[in-house]
C-alpha positions, 0 to 999 in steps of 0.5 A: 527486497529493493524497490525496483525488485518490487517493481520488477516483480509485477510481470509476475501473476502472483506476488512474492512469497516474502512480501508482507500482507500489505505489500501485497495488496500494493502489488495487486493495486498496481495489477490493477486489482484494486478488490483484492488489494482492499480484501488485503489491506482492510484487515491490517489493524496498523497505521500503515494498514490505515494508511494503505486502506485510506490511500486505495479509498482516495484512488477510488474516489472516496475521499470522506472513507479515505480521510477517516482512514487518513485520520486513523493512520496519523497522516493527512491526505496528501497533494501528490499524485496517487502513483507518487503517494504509491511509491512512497508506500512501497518505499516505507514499507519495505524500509521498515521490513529491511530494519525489522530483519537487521 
């Protein structure tokens, strides 16, 4: 899936089958359902699990919660905005779901 397909995707009222558990949290943050994207996201033990964990927490205003999660994923909290750090996640993670299929 491209980015944009992605994107496209969100006039949809359930997200794609073949995204991953953290895609789909990022899809339902971008709804608007920031609950449902954390039930999603707190249950995926990974850095990139951590990282979308800590970057919902900064999205909520929760920036102690969210650097802990930032310090589990390797990453410090970034200077971007949040829709620039959202981008960047989605890109990531359907970058390294296209190089797990190839």
């Amino acid at each position: 899936m491209t980015f944009k397909e992605f994107k496209d995707s969100l006039i949809a009222g359930t997200p794609p089958p073949e995204l991953s558990q953290l895609g789909k949290a990022l899809w339902h943050d971008a709804k608007g359902d920031w609950t449902a994207s954390h039930t999603l996201a707190q249950d995926v033990n990974t850095p990139d699990g951590s990282w979308v964990h800590a970057y919902l927490h900064r999205k909520e205003g929760d920036l102690a919660n969210a650097l802990y999660w930032y310090s589990l994923a390797n990453r410090k909290m970034p200077g971007i905005s949040l829709e620039e750090e959202w981008e960047g996640i989605v890109r990531s993670l359907l970058a390294h779901r296209q190089s797990s299929l190839s």
